[in-house]
Backbone as JSON Lines, residues from 0, in Angstrom:
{"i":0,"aa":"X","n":[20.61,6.48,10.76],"ca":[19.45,5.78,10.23],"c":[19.42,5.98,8.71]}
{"i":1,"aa":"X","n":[19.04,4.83,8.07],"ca":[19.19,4.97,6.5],"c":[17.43,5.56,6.39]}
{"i":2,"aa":"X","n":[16.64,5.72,7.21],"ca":[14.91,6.32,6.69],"c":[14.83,7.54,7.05]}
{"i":3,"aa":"X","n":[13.95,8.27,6.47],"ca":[13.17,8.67,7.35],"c":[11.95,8.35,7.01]}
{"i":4,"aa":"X","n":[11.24,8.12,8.45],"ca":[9.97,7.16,8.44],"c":[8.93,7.87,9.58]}
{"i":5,"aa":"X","n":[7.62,8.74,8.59],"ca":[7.07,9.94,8.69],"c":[5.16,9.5,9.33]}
{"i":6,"aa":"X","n":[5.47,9.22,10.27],"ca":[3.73,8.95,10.77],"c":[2.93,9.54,9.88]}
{"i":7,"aa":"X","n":[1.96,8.84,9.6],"ca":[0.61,9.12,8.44],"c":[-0.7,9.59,9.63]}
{"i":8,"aa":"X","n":[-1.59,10.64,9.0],"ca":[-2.6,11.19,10.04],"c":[-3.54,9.51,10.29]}
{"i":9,"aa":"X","n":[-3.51,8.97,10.01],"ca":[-4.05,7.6,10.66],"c":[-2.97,6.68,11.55]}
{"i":10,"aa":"X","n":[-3.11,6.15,13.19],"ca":[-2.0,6.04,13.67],"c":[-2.14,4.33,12.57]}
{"i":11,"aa":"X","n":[-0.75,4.07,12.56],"ca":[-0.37,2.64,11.88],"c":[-0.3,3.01,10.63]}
{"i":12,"aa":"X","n":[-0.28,3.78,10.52],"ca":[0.71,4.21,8.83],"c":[1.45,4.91,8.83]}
{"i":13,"aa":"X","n":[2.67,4.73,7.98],"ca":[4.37,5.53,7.84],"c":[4.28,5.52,6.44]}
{"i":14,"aa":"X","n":[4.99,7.02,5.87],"ca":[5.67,6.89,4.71],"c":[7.2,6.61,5.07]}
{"i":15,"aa":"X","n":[7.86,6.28,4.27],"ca":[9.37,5.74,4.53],"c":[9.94,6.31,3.55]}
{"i":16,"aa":"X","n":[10.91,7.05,3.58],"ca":[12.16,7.62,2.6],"c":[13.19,7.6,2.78]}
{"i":17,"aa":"X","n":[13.76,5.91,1.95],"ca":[15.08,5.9,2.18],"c":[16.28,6.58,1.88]}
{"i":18,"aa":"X","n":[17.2,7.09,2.5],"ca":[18.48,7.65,2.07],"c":[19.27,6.56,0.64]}
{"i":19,"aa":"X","n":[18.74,7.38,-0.21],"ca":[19.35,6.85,-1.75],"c":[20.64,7.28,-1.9]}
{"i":20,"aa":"X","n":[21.28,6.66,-2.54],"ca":[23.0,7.02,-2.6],"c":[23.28,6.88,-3.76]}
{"i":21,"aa":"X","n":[23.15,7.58,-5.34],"ca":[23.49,7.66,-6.37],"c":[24.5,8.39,-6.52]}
{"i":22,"aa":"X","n":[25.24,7.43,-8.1],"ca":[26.4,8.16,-8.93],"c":[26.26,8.03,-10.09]}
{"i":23,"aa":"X","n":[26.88,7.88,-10.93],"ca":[27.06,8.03,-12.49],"c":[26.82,6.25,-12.38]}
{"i":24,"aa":"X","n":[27.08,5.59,-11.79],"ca":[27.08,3.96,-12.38],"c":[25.42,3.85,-11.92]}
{"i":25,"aa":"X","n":[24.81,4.35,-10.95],"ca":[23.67,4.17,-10.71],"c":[23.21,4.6,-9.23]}
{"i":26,"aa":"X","n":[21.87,4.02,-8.52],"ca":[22.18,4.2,-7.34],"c":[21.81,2.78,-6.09]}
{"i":27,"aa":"X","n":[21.78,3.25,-4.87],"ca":[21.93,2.18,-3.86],"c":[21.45,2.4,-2.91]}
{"i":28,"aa":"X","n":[20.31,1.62,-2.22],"ca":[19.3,2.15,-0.88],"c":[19.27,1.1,-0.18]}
{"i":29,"aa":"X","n":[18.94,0.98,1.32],"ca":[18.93,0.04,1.69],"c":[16.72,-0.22,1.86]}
{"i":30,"aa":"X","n":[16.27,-1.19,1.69],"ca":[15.04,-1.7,1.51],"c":[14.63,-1.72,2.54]}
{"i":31,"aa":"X","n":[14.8,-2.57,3.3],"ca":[14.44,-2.63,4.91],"c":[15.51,-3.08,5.8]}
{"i":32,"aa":"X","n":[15.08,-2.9,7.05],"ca":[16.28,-2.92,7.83],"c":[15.32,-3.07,9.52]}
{"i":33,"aa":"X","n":[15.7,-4.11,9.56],"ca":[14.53,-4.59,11.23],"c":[14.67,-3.65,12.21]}
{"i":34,"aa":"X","n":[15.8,-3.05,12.51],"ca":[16.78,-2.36,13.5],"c":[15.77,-0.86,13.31]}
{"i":35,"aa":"X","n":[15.95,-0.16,12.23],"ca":[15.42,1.31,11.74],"c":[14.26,0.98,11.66]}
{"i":36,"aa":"X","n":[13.25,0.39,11.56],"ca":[11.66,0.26,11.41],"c":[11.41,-0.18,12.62]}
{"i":37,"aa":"X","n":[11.93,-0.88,13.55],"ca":[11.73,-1.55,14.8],"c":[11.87,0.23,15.83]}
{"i":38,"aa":"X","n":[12.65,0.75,16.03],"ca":[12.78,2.15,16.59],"c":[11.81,2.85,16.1]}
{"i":39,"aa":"X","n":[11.26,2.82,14.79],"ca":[10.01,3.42,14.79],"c":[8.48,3.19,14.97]}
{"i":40,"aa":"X","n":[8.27,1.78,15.36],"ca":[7.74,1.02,15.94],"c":[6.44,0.2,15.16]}
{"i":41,"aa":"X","n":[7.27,-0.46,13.64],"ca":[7.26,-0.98,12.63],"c":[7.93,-2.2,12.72]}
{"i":42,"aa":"X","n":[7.19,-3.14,13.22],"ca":[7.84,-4.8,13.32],"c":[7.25,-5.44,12.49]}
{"i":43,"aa":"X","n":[7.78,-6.81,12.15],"ca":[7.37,-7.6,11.46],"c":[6.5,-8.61,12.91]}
{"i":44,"aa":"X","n":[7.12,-10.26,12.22],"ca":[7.87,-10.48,11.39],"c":[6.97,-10.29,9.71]}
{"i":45,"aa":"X","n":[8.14,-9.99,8.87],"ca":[7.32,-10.17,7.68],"c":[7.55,-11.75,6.95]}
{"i":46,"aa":"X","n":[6.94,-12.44,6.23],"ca":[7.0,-13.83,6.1],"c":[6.7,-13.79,4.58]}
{"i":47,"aa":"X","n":[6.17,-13.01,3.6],"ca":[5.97,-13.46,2.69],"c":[6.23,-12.09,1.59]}
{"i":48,"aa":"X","n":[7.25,-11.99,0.5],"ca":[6.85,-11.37,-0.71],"c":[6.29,-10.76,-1.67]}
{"i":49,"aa":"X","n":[5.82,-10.04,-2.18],"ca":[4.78,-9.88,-3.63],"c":[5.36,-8.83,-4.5]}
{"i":50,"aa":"X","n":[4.9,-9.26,-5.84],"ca":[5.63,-8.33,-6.8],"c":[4.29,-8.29,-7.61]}
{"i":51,"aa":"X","n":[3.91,-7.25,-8.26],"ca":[3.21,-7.11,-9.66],"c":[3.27,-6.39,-10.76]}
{"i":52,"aa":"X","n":[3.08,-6.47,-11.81],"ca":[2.84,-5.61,-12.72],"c":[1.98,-4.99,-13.56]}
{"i":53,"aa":"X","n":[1.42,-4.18,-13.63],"ca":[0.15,-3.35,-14.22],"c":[0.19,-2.03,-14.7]}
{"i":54,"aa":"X","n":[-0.36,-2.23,-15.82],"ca":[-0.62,-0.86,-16.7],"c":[-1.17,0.44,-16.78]}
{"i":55,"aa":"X","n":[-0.99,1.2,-17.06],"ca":[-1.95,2.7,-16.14],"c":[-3.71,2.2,-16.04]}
{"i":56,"aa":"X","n":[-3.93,2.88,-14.94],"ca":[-5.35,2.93,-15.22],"c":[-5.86,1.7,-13.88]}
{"i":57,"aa":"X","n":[-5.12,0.7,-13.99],"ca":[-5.01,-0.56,-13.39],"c":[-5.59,-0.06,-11.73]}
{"i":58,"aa":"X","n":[-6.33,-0.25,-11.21],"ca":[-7.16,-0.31,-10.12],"c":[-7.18,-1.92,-9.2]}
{"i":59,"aa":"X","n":[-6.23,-1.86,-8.36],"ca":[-6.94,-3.34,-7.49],"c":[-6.8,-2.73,-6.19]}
{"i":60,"aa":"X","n":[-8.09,-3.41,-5.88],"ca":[-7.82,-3.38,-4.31],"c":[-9.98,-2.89,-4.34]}
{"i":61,"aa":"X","n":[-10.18,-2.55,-2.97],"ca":[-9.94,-2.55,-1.65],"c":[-9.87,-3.87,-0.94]}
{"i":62,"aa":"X","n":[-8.54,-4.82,-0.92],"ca":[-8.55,-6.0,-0.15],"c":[-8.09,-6.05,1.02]}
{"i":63,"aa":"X","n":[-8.53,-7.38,1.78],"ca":[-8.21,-7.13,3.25],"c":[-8.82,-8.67,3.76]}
{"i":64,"aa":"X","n":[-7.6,-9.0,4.65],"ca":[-7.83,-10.55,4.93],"c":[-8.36,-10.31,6.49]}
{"i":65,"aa":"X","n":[-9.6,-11.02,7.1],"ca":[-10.07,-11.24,7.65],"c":[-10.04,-11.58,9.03]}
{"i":66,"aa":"X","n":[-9.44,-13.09,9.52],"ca":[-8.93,-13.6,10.49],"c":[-7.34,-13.36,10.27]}
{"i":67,"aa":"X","n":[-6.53,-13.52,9.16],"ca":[-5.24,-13.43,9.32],"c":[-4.59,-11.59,8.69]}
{"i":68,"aa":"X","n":[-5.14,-10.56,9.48],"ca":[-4.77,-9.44,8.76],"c":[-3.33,-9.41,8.67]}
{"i":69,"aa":"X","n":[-3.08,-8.42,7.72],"ca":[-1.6,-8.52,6.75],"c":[-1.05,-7.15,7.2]}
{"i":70,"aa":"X","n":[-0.22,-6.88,7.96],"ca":[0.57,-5.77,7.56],"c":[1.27,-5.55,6.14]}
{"i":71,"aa":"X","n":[1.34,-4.62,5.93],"ca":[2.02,-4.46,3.98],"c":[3.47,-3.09,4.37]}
{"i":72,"aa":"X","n":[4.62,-3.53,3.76],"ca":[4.87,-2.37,3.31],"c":[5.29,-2.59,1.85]}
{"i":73,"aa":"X","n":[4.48,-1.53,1.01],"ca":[4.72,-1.39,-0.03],"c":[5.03,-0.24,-1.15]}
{"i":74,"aa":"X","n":[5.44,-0.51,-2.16],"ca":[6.78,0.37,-2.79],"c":[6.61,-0.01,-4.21]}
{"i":75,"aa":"X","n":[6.45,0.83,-5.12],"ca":[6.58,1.36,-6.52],"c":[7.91,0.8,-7.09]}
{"i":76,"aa":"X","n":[8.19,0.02,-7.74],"ca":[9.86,-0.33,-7.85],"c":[10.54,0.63,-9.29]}
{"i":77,"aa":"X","n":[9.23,0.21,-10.01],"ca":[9.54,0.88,-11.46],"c":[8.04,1.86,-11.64]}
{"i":78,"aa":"X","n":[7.66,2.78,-12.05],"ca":[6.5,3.71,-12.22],"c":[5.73,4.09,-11.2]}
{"i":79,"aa":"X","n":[4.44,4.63,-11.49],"ca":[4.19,5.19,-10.0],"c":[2.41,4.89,-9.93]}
{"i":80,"aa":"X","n":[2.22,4.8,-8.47],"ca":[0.64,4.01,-8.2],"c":[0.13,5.32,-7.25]}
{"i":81,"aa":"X","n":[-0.68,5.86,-7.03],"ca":[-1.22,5.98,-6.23],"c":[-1.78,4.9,-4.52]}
{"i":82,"aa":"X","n":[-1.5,4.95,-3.97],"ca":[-1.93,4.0,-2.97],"c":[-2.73,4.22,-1.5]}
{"i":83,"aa":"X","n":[-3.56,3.39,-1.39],"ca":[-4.52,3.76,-0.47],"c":[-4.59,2.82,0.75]}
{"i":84,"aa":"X","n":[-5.1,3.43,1.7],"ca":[-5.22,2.42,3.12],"c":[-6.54,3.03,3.68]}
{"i":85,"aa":"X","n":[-7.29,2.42,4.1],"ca":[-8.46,2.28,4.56],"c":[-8.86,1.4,5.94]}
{"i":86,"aa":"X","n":[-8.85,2.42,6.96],"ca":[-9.16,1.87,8.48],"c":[-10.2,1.0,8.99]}
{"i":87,"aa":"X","n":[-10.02,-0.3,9.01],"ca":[-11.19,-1.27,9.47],"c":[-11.22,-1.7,10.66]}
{"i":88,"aa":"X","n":[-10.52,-1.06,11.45],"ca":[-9.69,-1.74,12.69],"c":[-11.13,-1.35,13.72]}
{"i":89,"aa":"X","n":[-12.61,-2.29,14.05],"ca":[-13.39,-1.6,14.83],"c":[-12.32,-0.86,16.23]}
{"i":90,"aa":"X","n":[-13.19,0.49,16.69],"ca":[-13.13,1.07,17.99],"c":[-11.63,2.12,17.84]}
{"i":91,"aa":"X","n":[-11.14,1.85,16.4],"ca":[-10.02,2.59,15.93],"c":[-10.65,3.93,15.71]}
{"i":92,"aa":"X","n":[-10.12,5.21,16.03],"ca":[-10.24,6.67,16.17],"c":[-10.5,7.07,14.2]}
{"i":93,"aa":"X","n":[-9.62,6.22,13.88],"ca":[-9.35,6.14,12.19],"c":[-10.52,5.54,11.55]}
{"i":94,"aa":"X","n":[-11.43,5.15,12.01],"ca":[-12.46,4.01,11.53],"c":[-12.52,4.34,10.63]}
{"i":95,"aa":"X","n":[-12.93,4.2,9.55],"ca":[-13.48,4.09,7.81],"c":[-13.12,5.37,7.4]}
{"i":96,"aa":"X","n":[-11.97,5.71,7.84],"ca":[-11.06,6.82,7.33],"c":[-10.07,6.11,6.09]}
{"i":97,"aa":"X","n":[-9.23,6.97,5.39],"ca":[-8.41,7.04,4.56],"c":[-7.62,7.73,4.1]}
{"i":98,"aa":"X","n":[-6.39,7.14,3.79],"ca":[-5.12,8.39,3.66],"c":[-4.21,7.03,2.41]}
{"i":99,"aa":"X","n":[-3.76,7.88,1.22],"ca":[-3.16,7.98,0.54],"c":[-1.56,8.27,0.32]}
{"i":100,"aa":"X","n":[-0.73,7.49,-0.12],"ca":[0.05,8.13,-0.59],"c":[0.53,7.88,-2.33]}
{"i":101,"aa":"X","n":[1.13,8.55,-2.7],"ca":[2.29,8.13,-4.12],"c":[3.32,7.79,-3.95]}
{"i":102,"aa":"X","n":[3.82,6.65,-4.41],"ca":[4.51,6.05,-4.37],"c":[5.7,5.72,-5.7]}
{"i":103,"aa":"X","n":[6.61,6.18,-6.26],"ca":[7.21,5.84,-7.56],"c":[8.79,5.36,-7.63]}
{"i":104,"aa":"X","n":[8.5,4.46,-8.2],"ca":[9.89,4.27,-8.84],"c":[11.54,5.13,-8.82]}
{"i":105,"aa":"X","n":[10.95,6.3,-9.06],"ca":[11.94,7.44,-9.26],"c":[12.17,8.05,-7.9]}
{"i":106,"aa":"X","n":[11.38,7.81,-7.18],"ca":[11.37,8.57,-5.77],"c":[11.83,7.65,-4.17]}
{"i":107,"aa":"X","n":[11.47,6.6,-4.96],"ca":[11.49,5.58,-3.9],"c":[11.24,4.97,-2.53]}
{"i":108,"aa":"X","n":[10.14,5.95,-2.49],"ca":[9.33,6.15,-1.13],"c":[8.57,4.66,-1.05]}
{"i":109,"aa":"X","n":[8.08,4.35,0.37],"ca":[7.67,2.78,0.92],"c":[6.36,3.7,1.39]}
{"i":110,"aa":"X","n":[5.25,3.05,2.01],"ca":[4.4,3.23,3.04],"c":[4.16,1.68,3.57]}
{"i":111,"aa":"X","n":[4.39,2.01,4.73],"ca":[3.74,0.68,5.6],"c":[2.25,1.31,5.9]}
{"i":112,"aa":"X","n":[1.71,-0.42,5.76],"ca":[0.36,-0.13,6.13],"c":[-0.01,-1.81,7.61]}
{"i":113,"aa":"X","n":[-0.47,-1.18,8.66],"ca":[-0.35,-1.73,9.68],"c":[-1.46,-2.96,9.64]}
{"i":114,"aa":"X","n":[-1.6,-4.04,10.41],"ca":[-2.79,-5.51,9.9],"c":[-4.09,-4.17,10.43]}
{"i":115,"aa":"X","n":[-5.13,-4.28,9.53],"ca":[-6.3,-3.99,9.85],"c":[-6.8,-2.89,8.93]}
{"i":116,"aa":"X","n":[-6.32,-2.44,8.23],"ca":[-6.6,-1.75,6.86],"c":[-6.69,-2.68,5.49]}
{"i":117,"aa":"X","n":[-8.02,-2.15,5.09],"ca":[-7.79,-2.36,3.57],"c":[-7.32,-1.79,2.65]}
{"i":118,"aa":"X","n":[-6.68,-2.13,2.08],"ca":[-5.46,-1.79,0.8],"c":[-6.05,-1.86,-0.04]}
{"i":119,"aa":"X","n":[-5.47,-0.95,-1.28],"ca":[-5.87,-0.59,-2.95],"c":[-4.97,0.33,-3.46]}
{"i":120,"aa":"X","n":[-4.7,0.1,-4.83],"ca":[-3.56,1.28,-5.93],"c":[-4.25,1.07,-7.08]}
{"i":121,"aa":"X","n":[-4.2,2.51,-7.63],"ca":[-4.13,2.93,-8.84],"c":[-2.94,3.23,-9.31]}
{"i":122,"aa":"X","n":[-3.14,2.67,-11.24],"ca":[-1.47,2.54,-11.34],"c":[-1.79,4.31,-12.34]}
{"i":123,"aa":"X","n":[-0.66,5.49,-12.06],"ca":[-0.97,6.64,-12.97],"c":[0.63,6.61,-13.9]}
{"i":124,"aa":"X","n":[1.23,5.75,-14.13],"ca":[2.26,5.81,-15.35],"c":[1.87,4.51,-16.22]}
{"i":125,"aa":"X","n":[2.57,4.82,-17.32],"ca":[2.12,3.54,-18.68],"c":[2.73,2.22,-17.56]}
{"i":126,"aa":"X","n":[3.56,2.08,-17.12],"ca":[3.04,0.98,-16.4],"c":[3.84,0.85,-14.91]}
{"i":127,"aa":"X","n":[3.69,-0.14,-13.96],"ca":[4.56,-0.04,-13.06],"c":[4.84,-1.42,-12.33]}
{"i":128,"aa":"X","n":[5.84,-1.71,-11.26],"ca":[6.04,-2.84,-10.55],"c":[6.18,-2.59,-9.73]}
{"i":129,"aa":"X","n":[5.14,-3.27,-9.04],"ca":[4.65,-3.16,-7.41],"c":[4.97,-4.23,-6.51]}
{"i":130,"aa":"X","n":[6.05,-3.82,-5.39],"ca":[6.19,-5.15,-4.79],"c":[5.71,-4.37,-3.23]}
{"i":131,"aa":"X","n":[5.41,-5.63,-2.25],"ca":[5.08,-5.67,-0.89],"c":[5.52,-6.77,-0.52]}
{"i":132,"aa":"X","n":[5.79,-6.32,1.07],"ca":[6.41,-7.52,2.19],"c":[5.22,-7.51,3.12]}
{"i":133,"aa":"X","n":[4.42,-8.59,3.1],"ca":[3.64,-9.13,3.97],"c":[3.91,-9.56,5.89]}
{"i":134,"aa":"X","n":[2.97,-9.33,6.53],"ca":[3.2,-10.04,8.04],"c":[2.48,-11.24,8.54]}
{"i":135,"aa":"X","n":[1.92,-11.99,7.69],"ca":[1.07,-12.88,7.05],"c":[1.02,-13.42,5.85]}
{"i":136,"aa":"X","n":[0.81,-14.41,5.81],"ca":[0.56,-15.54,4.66],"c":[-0.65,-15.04,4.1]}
{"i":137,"aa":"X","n":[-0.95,-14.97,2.51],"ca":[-1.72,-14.87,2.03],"c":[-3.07,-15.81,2.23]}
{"i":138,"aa":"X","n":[-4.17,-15.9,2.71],"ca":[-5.19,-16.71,3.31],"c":[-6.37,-17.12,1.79]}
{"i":139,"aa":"X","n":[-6.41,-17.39,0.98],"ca":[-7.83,-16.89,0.19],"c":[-9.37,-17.25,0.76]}
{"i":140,"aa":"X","n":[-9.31,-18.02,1.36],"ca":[-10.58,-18.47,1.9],"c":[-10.9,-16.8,3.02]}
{"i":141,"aa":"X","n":[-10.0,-15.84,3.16],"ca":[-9.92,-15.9,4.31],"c":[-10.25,-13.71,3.57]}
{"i":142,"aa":"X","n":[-10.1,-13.69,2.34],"ca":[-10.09,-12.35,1.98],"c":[-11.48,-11.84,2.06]}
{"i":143,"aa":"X","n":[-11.57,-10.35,2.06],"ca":[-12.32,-9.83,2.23],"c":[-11.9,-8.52,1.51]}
{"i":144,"aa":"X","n":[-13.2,-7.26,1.03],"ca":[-12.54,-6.56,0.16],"c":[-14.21,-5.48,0.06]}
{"i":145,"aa":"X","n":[-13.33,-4.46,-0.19],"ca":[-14.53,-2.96,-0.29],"c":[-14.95,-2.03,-1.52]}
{"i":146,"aa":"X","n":[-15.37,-1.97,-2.3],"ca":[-15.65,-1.21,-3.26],"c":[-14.97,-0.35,-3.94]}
{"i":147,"aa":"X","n":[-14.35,-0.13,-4.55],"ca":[-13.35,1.2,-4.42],"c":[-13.62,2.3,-4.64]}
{"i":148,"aa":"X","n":[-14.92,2.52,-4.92],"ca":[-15.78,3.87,-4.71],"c":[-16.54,4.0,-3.9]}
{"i":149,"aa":"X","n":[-16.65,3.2,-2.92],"ca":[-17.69,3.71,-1.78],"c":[-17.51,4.87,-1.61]}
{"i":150,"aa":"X","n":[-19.04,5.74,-1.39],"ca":[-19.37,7.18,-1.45],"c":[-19.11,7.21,0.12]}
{"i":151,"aa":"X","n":[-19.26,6.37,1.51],"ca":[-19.16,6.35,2.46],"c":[-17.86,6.97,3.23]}
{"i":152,"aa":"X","n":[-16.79,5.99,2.07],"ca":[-15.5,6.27,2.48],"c":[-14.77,7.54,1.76]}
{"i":153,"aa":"X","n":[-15.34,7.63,0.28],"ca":[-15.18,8.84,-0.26],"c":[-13.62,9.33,-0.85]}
{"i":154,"aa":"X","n":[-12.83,8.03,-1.11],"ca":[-11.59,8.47,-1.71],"c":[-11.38,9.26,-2.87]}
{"i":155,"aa":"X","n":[-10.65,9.88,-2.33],"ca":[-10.38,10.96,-4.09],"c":[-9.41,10.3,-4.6]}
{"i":156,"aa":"X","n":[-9.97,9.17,-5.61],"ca":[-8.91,8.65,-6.45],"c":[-8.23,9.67,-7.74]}
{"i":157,"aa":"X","n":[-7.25,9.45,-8.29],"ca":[-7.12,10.95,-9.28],"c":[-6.73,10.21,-10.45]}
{"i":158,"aa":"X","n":[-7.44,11.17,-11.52],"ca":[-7.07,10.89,-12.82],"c":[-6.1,10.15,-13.35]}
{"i":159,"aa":"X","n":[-6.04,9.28,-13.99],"ca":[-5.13,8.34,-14.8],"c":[-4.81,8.52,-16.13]}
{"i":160,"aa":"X","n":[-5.8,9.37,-16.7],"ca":[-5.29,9.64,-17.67],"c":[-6.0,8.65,-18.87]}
{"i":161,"aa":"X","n":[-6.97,7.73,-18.08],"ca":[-8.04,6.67,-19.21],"c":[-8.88,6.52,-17.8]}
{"i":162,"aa":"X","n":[-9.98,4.93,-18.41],"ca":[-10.46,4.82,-17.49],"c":[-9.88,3.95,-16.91]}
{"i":163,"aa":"X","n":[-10.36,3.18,-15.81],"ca":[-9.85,2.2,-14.38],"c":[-10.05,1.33,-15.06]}
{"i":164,"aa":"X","n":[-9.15,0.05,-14.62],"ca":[-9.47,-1.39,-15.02],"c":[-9.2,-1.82,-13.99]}
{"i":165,"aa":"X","n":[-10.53,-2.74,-13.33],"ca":[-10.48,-3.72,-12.77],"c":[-10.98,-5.0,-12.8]}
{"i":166,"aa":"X","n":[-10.66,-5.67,-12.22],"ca":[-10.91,-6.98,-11.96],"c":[-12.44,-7.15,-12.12]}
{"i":167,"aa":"X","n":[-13.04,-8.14,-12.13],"ca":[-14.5,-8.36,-12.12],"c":[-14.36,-8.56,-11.08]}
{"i":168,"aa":"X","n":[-13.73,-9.31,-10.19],"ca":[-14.07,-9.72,-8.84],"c":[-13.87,-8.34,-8.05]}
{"i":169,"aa":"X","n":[-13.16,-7.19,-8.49],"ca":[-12.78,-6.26,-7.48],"c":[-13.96,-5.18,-8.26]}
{"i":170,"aa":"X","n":[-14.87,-5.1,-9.47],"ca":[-16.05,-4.53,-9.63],"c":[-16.91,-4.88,-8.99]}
{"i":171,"aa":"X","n":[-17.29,-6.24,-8.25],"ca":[-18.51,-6.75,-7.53],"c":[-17.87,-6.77,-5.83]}
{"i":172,"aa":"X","n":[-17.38,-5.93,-5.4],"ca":[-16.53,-5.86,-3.94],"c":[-18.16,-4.94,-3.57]}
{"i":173,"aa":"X","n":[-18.22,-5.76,-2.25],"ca":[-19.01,-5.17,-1.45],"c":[-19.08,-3.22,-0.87]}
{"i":174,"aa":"X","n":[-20.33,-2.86,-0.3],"ca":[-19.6,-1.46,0.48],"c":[-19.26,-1.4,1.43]}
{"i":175,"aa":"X","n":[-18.87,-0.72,2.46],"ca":[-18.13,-0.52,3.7],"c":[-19.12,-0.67,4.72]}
{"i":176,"aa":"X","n":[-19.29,-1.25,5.59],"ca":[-20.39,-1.49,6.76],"c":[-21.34,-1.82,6.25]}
C-alpha cells in the first residue's frame, strides 16, 4: 500500500500519509489510488477538482452543501492550513463535534472528510495551495455554512500569526442549530 490511512476520533474521517519517495532530483507520491482508499473504506466516486490560493491568516469555511453533500479529500500542496471538519450528520454519535488536522506542503499529509461535515481552513504560512477532490458537484443554490466561531462547537482555531480574513459572506455564516 502506498498510505497509510489513520481513522480520525470522528467515524468518516482519515488522515492519509502517503509513502513519499525522494532524491536529490526531487520527490514522488502517489495522490490517490481507488484500490488503497477503497480497502480502507474511502470511495468515491470523486467527480470534481479544486485548487486555491490564500495568504496567512486566510479563514474560509464553515461550508457545507445541503441536499448534495460533498465528500472532500483535501491536501496542502504548497504551505500549511490548519483544517477542520465539523459533524452535521443528524443521529451521528459525532454530532456537532470537531476534529482538526494540519495539513502542509512539506509533509504531505491528505484528510478525507466524509458527505455530511462542514468544512473550514485556516491558512498559518505566508501563503499556501489548497487543492480538494470532491464526491459531488459543487451546488450554489444548494450551500449552507456555520460560523467559524461558534462558542457551541468551540474550535480551537490557533494563532496565525495576524488576524483572520474572511469573506463577508463567511463573517455573516449563521450558528450551529
Amino acid at each position: 500500500m502506498s498510505f497509510t490511512i489513520t481513522p480520525c476520533p470522528i467515524e468518516g474521517l482519515y488522515e492519509i500519509q502517503p509513502k513519499v519517495f525522494g532524491d536529490s532530483r526531487g520527490y514522488f507520491f502517489e495522490v490517490w489510488s481507488e484500490r488503497d482508499f477503497a480497502a480502507a473504506g474511502i470511495t468515491g466516486p470523486f467527480v470534481q477538482d479544486n485548487q486555491s490560493r490564500s495568504v496567512r491568516g486566510v479563514l474560509r469555511g464553515l461550508h457545507f452543501q445541503r441536499a448534495h453533500p460533498q465528500g472532500k479529500l483535501v491536501r496542502a500542496i504548497e504551505g500549511e492550513v490548519f483544517d477542520v471538519a465539523v459533524d452535521i450528520r443528524p443521529g451521528s454519535p459525532g454530532y456537532g463535534k470537531w476534529h482538526a488536522v494540519v495539513l502542509s506542503g512539506e509533509k504531505q499529509n491528505q484528510f478525507y472528510i466524509a458527505p455530511g461535515f462542514a468544512h473550514g481552513f485556516l491558512v498559518l504560512s505566508e501563503s499556501a495551495i489548497f487543492a480538494y477532490k470532491c464526491t459531488d458537484f459543487y451546488h450554489p443554490e444548494d450551500e449552507g455554512g456555520i460560523i467559524w466561531n461558534d462558542a457551541s462547537i468551540g474550535i480551537a482555531w490557533p494563532d496565525a500569526g495576524t488576524e483572520y480574513i474572511l469573506s463577508e459572506r463567511d463573517r455573516k455564516l449563521p450558528c450551529f442549530g
